[in-house]
C-alpha positions in Angstrom: 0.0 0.0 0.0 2.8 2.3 1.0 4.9 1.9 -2.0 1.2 2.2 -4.6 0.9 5.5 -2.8 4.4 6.9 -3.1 4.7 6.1 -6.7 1.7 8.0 -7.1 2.6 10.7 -5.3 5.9 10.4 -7.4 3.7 10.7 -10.8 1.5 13.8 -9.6 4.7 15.5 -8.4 6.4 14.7 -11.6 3.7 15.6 -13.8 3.3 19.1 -12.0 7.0 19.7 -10.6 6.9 23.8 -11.4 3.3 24.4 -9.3 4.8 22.5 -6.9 7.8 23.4 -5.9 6.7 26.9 -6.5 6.0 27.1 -2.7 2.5 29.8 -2.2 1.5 28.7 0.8 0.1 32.0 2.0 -0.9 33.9 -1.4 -3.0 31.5 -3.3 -2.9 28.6 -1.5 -1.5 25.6 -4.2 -2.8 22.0 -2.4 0.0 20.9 -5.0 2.8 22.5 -2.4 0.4 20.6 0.4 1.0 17.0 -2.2 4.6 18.1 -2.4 5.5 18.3 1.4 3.6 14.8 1.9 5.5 13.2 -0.9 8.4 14.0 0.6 7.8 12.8 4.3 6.5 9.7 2.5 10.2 9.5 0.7 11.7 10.2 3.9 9.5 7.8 6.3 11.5 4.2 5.0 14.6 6.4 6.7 13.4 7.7 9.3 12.7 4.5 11.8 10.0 6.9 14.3 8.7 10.2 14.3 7.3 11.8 17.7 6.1 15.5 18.1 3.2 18.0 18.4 1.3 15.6 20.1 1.6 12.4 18.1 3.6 9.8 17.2 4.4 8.4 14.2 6.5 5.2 13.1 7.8 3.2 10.3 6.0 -0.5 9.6 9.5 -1.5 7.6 11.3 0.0 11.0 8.7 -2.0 13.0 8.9 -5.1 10.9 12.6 -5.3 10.8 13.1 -4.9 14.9 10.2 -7.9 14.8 12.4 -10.3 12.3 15.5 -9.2 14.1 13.8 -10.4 17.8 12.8 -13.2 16.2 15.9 -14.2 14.9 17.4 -13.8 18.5 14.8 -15.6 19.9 15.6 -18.8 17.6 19.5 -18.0 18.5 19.1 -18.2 21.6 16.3 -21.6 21.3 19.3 -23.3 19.4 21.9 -22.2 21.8 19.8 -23.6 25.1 19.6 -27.0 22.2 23.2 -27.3 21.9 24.1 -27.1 25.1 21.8 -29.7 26.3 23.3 -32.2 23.6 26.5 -31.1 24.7 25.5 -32.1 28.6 24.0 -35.0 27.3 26.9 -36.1 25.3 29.1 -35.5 28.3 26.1 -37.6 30.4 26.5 -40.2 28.0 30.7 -40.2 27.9 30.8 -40.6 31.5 27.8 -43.6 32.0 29.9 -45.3 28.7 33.6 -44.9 31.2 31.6 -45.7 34.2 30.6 -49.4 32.7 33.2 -50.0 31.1 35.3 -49.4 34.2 32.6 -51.5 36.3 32.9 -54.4 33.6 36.7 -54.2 33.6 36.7 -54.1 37.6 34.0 -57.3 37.5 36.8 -59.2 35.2 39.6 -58.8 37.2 37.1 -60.0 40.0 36.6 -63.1 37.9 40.3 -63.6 36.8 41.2 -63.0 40.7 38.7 -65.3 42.1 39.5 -68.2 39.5 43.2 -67.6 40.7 
């Protein structure tokens, strides 16, 4: 919607670039110079990330967007993070049971070897 209404802002100003930029606020009042100055906050808003004054506020949805993805993303960093270290803990879990029976089994042999003795 935003970029349908900025490229037709673009044509209008394009079409009628002298009556608008010929700036008669006061005199006659030109709406074109009112379409101009829009067209150029809408050029400026994808910049500009939020805009607060005279009594309201006003903020980018790309801006808004972008800081969403960008939590996301941290979010599922952090998700994988917490995912490798529980394999890692597991793997360790799983190194130390492995040594722990194979100690027990080599202990139970020499049992056997010193009892057949």
């Amino acid at each position: 919607m935003y970029f349908l209404v900025t490229v037709a802002f673009t044509i209008y100003i394009i079409c009628n670039w002298n009556k608008a930029t010929s700036f008669t606020f006061f005199s006659d009042f030109n709406g074109i110079n009112l379409v101009f100055v829009v067209w150029i906050i809408l050029l400026l808003m994808p910049i500009i990330g939020s805009f607060e004054g005279f009594g309201f506020k006003m903020a980018s949805l790309f801006f808004e967007q972008k800081e969403q993805k960008v939590r996301q993303k941290d979010d599922e960093f952090e998700a994988e993070k917490k995912i490798v270290e529980q394999r890692e803990l597991a793997n360790e879990r799983y190194e130390a049971t492995k040594k722990e029976k194979s100690r027990i089994i080599l202990s139970s042999d020499e049992h056997r070897r010193e009892s057949d003795v």
